[in-house]
C-alpha positions as CSV (number, residue, x, y, z in Angstrom):
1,X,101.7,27.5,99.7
2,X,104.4,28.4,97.2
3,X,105.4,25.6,95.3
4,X,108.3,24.8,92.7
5,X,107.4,25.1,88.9
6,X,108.8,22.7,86.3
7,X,109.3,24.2,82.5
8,X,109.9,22.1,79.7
9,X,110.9,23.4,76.4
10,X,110.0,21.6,73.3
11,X,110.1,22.5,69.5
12,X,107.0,22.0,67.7
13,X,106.1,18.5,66.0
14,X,103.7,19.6,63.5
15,X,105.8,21.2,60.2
16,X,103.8,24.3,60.1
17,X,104.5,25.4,63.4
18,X,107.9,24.2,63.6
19,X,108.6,26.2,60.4
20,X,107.1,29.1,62.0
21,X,109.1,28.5,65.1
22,X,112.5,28.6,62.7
23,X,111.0,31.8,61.1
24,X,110.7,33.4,64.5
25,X,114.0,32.4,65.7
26,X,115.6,33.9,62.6
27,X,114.6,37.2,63.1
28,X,115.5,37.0,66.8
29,X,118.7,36.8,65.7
30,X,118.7,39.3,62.7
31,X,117.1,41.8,65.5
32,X,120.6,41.2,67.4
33,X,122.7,42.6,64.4
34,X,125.3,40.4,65.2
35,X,125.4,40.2,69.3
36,X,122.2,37.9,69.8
37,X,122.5,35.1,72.2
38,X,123.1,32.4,69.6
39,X,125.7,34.2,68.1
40,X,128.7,32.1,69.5
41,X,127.1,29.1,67.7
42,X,126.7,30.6,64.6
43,X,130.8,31.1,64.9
44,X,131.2,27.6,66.1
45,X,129.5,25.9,63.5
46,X,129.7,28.0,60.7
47,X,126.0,28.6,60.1
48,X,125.1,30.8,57.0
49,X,121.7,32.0,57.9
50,X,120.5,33.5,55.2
51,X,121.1,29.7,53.0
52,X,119.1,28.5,56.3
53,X,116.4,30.4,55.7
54,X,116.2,29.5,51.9
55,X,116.4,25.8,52.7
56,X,113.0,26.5,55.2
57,X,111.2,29.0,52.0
58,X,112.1,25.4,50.0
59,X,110.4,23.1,52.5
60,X,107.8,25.2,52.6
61,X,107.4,25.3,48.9
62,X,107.4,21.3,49.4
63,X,105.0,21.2,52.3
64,X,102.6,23.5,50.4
65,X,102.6,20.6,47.1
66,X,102.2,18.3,49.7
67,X,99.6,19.7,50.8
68,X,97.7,20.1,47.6
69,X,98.5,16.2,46.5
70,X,97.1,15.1,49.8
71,X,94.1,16.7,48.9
72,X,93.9,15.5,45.3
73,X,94.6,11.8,46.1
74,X,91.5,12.6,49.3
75,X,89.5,13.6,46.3
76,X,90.4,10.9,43.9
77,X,90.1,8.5,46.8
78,X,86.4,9.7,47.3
79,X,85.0,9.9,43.8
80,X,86.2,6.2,43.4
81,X,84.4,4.8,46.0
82,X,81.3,7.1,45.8
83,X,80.8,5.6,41.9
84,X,82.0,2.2,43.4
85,X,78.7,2.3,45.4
86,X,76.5,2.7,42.6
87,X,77.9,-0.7,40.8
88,X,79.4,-2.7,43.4
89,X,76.1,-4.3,44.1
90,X,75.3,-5.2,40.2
91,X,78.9,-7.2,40.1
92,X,77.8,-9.1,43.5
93,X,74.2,-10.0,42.2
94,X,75.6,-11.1,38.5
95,X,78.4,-13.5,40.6
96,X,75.1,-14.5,42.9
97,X,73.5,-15.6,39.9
98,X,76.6,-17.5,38.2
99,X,77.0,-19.2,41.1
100,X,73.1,-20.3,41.4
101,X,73.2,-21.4,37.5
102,X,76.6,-23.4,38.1
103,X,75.5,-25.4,41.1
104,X,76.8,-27.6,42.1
105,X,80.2,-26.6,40.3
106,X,80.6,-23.6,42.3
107,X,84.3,-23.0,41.4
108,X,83.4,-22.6,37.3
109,X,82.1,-19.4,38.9
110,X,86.2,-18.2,38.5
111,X,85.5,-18.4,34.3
112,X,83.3,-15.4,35.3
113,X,85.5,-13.2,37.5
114,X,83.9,-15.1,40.7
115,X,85.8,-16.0,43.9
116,X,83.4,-19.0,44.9
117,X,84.7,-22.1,46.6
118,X,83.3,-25.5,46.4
119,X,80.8,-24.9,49.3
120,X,79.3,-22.0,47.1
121,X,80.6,-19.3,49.6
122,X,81.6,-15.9,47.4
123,X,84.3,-14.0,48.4
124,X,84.3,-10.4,47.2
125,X,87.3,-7.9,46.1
126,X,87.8,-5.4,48.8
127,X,89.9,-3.2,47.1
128,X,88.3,-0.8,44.2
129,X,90.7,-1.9,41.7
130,X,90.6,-5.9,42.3
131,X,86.1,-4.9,41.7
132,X,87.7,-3.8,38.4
133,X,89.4,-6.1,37.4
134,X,86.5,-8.8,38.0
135,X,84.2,-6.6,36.9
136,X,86.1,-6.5,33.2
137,X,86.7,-10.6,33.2
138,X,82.4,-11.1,33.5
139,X,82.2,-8.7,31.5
140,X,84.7,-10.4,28.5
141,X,82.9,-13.5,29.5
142,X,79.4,-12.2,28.5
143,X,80.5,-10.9,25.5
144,X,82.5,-13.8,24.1
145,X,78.7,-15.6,23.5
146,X,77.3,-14.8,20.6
147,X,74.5,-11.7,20.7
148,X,71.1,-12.7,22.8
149,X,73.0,-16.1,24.4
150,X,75.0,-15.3,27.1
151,X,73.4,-17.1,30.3
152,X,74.1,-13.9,32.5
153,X,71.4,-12.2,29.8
154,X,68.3,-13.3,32.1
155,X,69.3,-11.6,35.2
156,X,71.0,-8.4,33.5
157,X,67.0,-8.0,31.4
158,X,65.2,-9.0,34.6
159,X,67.5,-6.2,37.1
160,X,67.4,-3.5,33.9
161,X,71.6,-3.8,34.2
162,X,73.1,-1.9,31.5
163,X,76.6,-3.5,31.4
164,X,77.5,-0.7,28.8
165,X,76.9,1.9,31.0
166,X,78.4,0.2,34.0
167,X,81.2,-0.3,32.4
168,X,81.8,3.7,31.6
169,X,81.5,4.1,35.5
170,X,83.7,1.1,36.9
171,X,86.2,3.1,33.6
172,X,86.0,5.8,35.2
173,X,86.5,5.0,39.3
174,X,89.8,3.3,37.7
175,X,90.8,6.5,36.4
176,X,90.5,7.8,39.6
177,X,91.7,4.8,41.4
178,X,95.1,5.3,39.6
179,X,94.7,8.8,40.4
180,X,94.6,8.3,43.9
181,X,97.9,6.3,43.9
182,X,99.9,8.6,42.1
183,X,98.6,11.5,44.2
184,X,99.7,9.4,47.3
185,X,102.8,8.7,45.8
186,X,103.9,12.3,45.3
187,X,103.0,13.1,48.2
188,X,105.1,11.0,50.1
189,X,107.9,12.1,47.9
190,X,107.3,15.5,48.5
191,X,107.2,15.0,52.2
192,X,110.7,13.7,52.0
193,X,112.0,16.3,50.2
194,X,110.1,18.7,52.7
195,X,112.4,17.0,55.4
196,X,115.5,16.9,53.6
197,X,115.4,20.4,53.1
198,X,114.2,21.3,56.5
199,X,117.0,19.0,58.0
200,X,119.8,22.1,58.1
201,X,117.0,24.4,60.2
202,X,115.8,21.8,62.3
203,X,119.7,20.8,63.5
204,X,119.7,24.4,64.6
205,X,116.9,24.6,66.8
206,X,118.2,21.6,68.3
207,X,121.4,23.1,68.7
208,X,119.9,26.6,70.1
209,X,117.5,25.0,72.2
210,X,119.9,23.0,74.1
211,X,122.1,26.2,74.5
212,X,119.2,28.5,75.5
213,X,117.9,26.7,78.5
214,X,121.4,26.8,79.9
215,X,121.9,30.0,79.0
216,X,118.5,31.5,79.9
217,X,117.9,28.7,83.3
218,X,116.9,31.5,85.4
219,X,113.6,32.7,83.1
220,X,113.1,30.1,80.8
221,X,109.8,31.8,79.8
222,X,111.5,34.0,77.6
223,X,112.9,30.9,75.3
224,X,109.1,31.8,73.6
225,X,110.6,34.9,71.9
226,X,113.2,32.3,70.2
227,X,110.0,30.1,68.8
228,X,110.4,27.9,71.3
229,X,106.9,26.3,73.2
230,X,107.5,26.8,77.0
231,X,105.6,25.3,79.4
232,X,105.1,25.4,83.2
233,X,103.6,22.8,85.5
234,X,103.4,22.2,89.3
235,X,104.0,19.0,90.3
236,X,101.1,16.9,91.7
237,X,100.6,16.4,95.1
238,X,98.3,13.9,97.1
239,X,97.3,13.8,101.0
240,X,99.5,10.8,102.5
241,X,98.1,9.0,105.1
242,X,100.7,7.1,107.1
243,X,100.5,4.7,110.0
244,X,103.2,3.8,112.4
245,X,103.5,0.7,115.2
246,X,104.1,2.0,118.8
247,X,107.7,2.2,119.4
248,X,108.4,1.9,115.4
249,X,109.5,4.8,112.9
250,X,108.6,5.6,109.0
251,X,110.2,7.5,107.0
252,X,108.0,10.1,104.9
253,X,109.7,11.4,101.5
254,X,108.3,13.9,99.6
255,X,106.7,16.3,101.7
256,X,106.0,19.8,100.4
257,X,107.7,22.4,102.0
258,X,105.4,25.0,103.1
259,X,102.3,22.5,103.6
260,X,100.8,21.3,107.0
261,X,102.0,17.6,108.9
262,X,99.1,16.8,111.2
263,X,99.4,14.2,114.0
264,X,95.8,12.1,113.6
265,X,96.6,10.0,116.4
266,X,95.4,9.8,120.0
267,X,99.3,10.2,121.6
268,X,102.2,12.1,120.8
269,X,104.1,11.0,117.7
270,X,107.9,12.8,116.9
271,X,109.3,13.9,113.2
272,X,112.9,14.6,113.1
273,X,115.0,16.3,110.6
274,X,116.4,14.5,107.8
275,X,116.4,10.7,107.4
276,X,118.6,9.9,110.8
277,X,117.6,9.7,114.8
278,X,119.9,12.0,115.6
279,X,118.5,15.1,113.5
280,X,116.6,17.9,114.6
281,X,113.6,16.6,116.3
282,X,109.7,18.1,116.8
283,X,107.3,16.3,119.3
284,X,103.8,17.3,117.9
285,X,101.2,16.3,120.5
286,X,97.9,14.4,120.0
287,X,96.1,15.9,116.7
288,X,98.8,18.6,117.1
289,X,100.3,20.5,113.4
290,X,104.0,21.3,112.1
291,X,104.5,22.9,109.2
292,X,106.9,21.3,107.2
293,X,110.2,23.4,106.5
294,X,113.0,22.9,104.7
295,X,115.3,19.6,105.9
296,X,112.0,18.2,106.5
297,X,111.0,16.7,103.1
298,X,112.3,13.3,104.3
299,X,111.5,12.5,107.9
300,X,112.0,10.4,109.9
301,X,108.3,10.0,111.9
302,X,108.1,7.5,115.5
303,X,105.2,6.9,117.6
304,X,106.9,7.7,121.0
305,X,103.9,7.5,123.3
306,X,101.8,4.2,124.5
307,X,99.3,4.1,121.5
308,X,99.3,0.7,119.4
309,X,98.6,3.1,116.2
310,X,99.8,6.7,115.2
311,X,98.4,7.7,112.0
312,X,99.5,11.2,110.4
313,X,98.8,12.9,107.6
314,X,101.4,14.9,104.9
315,X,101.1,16.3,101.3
316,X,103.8,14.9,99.3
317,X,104.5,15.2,95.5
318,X,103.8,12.5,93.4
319,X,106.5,10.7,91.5
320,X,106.4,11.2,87.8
């Protein structure tokens, strides 16, 4: 059965293809040398297009930097906690075994860099640069005993730490720690700035779109030649079941026109036009047809003969 199509016409979300989509529309209208569909707006508002389509080259321009400090700070991001991984675990056994020689004073553990409460329960940095930062105050503790007598000595000999060497790596994942934040930073800035310059082009799609579909209502498919994403959907339909009381009337809404009312019950049942008695009406006999026409989306449905139930079926479009 034929049934009614729905468009909707959307401009893109994502910048790249909403750029794109800009890009196209421009040259829609160059290709019109002055008579193209949009060109009453472009005379009601004024639009230069050619400073248009400069402001989208310079979004672009941002979205590419963008681009290329998302990646950076991705990078930075990574090496940090890749080299994080390699001395993480050194920092956690050294606080381990402050808080062992301290016991029962748990909380002197803090002299070292440590997070321990008075239970003895360690608590460690999540974040790469707060690792750092502990890492540098056992570190300063260590060193401020003279050579051969700091207490943390037994464990770093024992686990072959080499606190020099560690240090040069947690250095160096707080380089890129840092690194990360400032690539994040410009990135966001530059994403702004991608947006402010895109603002002018976007305000004309908005502008064009809304005119197009009015404009172009009987083939909206061809909005795609203007950058525009069309698309088409049927609307959903479902097999309604209804029952009806002897003597008593239901109204059906809905029904597709085109598609087949069947009369399930054992006795007549009648459907008449439109939502009052007094419309057109069709008796359709025990497990009897009609197919539905138009006037007949909402009926009106009795059970007219001596059966307690009537039960028919119609396909009717779902709400959305």
């Amino acid at each position: 059965m034929a049934q009614e199509t729905t468009f909707t016409v959307d401009i893109p979300e994502e910048y790249s293809a909403r750029s794109t989509s800009y890009a196209t529309l421009d040259a829609k209208n160059t290709a019109g040398a002055g008579h193209s569909a949009i060109q009453p707006l472009i005379s009601k508002y004024g639009w230069n297009m050619a400073n248009l389509l400069t402001s989208r080259n310079l979004a672009d321009g941002f979205e590419a930097d963008r681009i290329t400090a998302t990646n950076d700070a991705r990078i930075n991001y990574q090496i940090c906690y890749s080299d994080l991984k390699n001395v993480e675990p050194h920092l956690r056994g050294m606080f381990n075994f402050i808080k062992v020689l301290n016991a029962p004073n748990y909380t002197q553990g803090k002299d070292w860099g440590a997070d321990i409460n008075a239970n003895g329960k360690t608590t460690m940095p999540i974040d790469a640069h707060d690792l750092y930062l502990a890492f540098q105050i056992c570190l300063a503790k260590h060193n401020s005993y003279p050579v051969g007598t700091s207490p943390l000595l037994p464990y770093l000999t024992e686990q072959g730490i080499d606190l020099t060497a560690d240090g040069i790596i947690w250095h160096n994942l707080e380089g890129h720690y840092q690194l990360f934040y400032i690539d994040q930073d410009n990135a966001l800035t530059l994403l702004v700035s991608r947006d402010n310059a895109f603002a002018p082009c976007l305000d004309v799609m908005v502008k064009c779109k809304e005119f197009l579909v009015i404009l172009k209502s009987q083939n909206l498919r061809t909005l795609t030649e203007w950058g525009f994403i069309v698309n088409g959907a049927k609307p959903q339909e479902t097999i309604q079941v209804s029952t009806i009381l002897q003597g008593e009337s239901k109204i059906i809404n809905r029904i597709v026109v085109g598609s087949i009312f069947t009369n399930l019950s054992a006795g007549k049942v009648t459907i008449t036009n439109g939502r009052v008695p007094n419309g057109k009406e069709v008796t359709i006999v025990a497990g009897g047809t009609f197919t539905i026409k138009k006037g007949y989306t909402s009926s009106l449905v009795t059970n007219v003969d001596n059966v307690a139930i009537a039960k028919v079926s119609s396909i009717t479009k779902r709400k959305r």
